[in-house]
C-alpha positions in Angstrom: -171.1 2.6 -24.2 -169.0 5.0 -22.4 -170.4 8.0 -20.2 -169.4 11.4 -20.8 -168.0 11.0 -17.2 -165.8 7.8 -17.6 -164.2 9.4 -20.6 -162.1 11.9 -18.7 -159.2 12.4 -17.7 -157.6 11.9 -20.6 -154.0 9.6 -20.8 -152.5 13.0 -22.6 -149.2 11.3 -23.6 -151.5 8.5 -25.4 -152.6 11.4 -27.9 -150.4 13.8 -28.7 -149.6 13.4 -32.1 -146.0 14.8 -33.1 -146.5 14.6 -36.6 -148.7 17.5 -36.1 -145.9 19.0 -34.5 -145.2 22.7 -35.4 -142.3 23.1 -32.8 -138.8 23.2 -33.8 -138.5 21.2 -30.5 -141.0 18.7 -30.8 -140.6 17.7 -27.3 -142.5 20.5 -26.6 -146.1 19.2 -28.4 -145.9 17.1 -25.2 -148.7 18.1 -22.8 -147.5 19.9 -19.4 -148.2 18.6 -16.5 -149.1 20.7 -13.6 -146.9 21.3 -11.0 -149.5 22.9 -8.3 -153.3 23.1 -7.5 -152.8 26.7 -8.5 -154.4 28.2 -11.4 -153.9 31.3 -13.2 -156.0 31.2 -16.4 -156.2 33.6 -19.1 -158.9 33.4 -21.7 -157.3 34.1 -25.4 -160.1 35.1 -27.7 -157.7 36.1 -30.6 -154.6 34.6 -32.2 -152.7 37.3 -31.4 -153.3 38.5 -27.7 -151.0 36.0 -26.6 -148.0 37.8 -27.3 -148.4 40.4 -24.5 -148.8 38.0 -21.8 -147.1 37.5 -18.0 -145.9 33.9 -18.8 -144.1 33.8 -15.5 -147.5 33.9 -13.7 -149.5 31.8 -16.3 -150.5 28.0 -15.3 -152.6 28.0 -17.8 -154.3 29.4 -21.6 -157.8 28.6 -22.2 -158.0 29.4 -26.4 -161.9 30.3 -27.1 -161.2 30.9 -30.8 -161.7 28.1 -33.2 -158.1 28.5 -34.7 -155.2 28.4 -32.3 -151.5 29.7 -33.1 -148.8 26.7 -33.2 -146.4 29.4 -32.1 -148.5 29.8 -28.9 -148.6 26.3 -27.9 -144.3 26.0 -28.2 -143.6 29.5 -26.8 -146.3 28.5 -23.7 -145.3 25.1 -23.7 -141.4 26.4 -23.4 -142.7 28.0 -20.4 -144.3 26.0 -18.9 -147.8 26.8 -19.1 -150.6 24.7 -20.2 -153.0 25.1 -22.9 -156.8 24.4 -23.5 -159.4 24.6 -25.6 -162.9 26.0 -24.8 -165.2 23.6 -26.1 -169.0 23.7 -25.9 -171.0 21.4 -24.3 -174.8 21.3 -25.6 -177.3 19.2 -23.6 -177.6 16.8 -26.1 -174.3 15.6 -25.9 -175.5 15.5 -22.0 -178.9 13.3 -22.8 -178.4 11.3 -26.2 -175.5 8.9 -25.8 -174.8 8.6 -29.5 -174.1 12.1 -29.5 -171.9 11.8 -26.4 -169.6 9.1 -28.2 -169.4 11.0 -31.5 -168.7 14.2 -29.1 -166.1 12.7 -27.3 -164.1 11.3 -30.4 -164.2 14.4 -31.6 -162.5 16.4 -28.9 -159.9 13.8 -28.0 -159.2 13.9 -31.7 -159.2 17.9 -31.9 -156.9 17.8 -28.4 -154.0 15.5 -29.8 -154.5 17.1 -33.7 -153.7 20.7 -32.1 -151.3 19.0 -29.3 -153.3 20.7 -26.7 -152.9 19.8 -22.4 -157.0 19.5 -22.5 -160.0 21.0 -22.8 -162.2 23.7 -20.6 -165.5 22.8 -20.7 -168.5 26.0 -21.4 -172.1 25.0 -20.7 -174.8 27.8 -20.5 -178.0 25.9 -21.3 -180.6 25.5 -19.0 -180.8 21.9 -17.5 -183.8 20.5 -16.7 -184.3 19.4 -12.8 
Protein backbone atom coordinates (compact mmCIF):
# COMPACT_ATOMS: atom_id res chain seq x y z
CA UNK A 1 0.00 0.00 0.00
CA UNK A 2 1.14 3.40 -0.66
CA UNK A 3 2.11 5.98 2.18
CA UNK A 4 0.47 9.26 2.35
CA UNK A 5 4.19 10.46 1.73
CA UNK A 6 5.02 8.40 -1.49
CA UNK A 7 1.85 9.68 -3.05
CA UNK A 8 3.06 13.27 -3.58
CA UNK A 9 4.10 15.15 -5.85
CA UNK A 10 1.67 14.61 -8.09
CA UNK A 11 2.61 14.10 -12.23
CA UNK A 12 -0.12 17.18 -12.73
CA UNK A 13 -0.17 16.81 -16.56
CA UNK A 14 -1.19 12.98 -15.90
CA UNK A 15 -4.52 14.39 -14.34
CA UNK A 16 -5.86 17.18 -15.72
CA UNK A 17 -8.83 16.24 -17.28
CA UNK A 18 -9.86 18.71 -20.28
CA UNK A 19 -13.17 17.42 -20.63
CA UNK A 20 -13.88 19.20 -17.49
CA UNK A 21 -12.57 22.11 -19.13
CA UNK A 22 -14.58 25.33 -18.62
CA UNK A 23 -12.02 27.54 -20.46
CA UNK A 24 -12.64 28.80 -23.84
CA UNK A 25 -8.86 28.02 -24.12
CA UNK A 26 -8.60 24.82 -22.83
CA UNK A 27 -4.92 24.94 -22.82
CA UNK A 28 -5.30 26.81 -19.96
CA UNK A 29 -6.91 23.73 -17.54
CA UNK A 30 -3.27 22.77 -17.74
CA UNK A 31 -1.59 23.12 -14.36
CA UNK A 32 1.11 26.11 -13.98
CA UNK A 33 4.25 25.40 -13.20
CA UNK A 34 6.21 27.67 -11.02
CA UNK A 35 8.65 29.74 -12.18
CA UNK A 36 10.44 30.85 -8.70
CA UNK A 37 10.72 29.61 -4.94
CA UNK A 38 8.69 32.72 -4.32
CA UNK A 39 5.26 32.52 -2.99
CA UNK A 40 2.67 34.94 -2.68
CA UNK A 41 -0.51 33.22 -1.58
CA UNK A 42 -3.84 34.49 -1.10
CA UNK A 43 -6.55 32.54 0.69
CA UNK A 44 -10.11 32.86 -1.27
CA UNK A 45 -12.80 31.97 1.06
CA UNK A 46 -15.63 33.05 -1.34
CA UNK A 47 -16.36 32.64 -5.01
CA UNK A 48 -16.32 35.98 -5.56
CA UNK A 49 -13.25 37.76 -3.83
CA UNK A 50 -11.24 36.83 -6.53
CA UNK A 51 -12.12 39.43 -8.80
CA UNK A 52 -10.39 42.24 -6.85
CA UNK A 53 -7.17 40.71 -6.75
CA UNK A 54 -3.26 42.03 -7.68
CA UNK A 55 -2.76 39.14 -10.17
CA UNK A 56 0.59 40.59 -11.15
CA UNK A 57 1.97 39.80 -7.62
CA UNK A 58 0.02 36.45 -7.18
CA UNK A 59 2.10 32.96 -7.48
CA UNK A 60 -0.47 31.51 -6.08
CA UNK A 61 -4.66 31.03 -4.91
CA UNK A 62 -5.33 28.64 -2.12
CA UNK A 63 -9.55 28.21 -2.55
CA UNK A 64 -10.85 27.22 1.17
CA UNK A 65 -14.52 27.06 -0.10
CA UNK A 66 -15.90 23.77 -1.23
CA UNK A 67 -17.04 25.24 -4.68
CA UNK A 68 -14.48 26.94 -6.81
CA UNK A 69 -15.32 29.42 -9.88
CA UNK A 70 -14.13 27.91 -13.41
CA UNK A 71 -13.78 31.52 -14.32
CA UNK A 72 -11.13 31.89 -11.59
CA UNK A 73 -9.08 29.01 -12.53
CA UNK A 74 -8.82 30.43 -16.67
CA UNK A 75 -8.58 34.17 -15.63
CA UNK A 76 -5.59 33.02 -12.93
CA UNK A 77 -4.34 30.44 -15.00
CA UNK A 78 -4.10 33.23 -18.05
CA UNK A 79 -1.98 34.92 -15.65
CA UNK A 80 0.00 32.83 -14.55
CA UNK A 81 -0.84 32.07 -11.13
CA UNK A 82 -1.47 28.83 -9.65
CA UNK A 83 -4.39 27.47 -7.88
CA UNK A 84 -5.02 25.06 -4.84
CA UNK A 85 -7.38 23.62 -2.88
CA UNK A 86 -7.45 23.65 0.94
CA UNK A 87 -8.02 20.24 1.82
CA UNK A 88 -8.30 18.77 5.35
CA UNK A 89 -6.19 16.35 6.65
CA UNK A 90 -7.72 14.34 9.81
CA UNK A 91 -5.47 12.03 11.75
CA UNK A 92 -7.01 9.22 10.58
CA UNK A 93 -6.15 9.54 7.24
CA UNK A 94 -2.52 9.97 9.11
CA UNK A 95 -2.89 6.41 11.25
CA UNK A 96 -5.39 4.05 9.31
CA UNK A 97 -3.95 3.21 5.86
CA UNK A 98 -7.31 2.28 4.35
CA UNK A 99 -8.31 5.61 5.02
CA UNK A 100 -5.08 7.05 3.57
CA UNK A 101 -5.72 5.24 0.07
CA UNK A 102 -9.40 6.13 -0.10
CA UNK A 103 -8.17 9.85 0.93
CA UNK A 104 -5.68 10.05 -1.54
CA UNK A 105 -7.95 8.87 -4.60
CA UNK A 106 -10.16 11.18 -3.63
CA UNK A 107 -8.11 14.34 -3.83
CA UNK A 108 -6.14 13.41 -6.90
CA UNK A 109 -9.52 12.80 -8.35
CA UNK A 110 -11.06 16.31 -6.94
CA UNK A 111 -7.55 18.00 -8.23
CA UNK A 112 -7.84 16.84 -12.03
CA UNK A 113 -12.02 17.04 -11.79
CA UNK A 114 -11.60 20.92 -10.90
CA UNK A 115 -8.25 21.18 -13.14
CA UNK A 116 -6.55 22.46 -10.14
CA UNK A 117 -2.14 22.97 -9.83
CA UNK A 118 -2.56 21.01 -6.24
CA UNK A 119 -3.64 20.99 -3.07
CA UNK A 120 -2.62 22.95 0.40
CA UNK A 121 -2.80 20.85 3.01
CA UNK A 122 -4.73 22.19 6.74
CA UNK A 123 -4.11 19.98 9.82
CA UNK A 124 -5.13 21.35 13.34
CA UNK A 125 -5.55 18.14 15.28
CA UNK A 126 -3.49 17.35 18.05
CA UNK A 127 -0.91 14.55 17.28
CA UNK A 128 0.03 12.22 19.65
CA UNK A 129 4.03 12.09 20.53
Amino acid sequence: QKKLTEAWPIDQQKYTNNSTCKCQNKTLCLPIERKSNKIVAVYSTTNEDWHQYDFSVLTEIIITSKQINPELICLAHSKGVQVHSEVKLTSDVIYETTVQDKWIQEVIRNVKNMNLDGISLNYQEYVPP
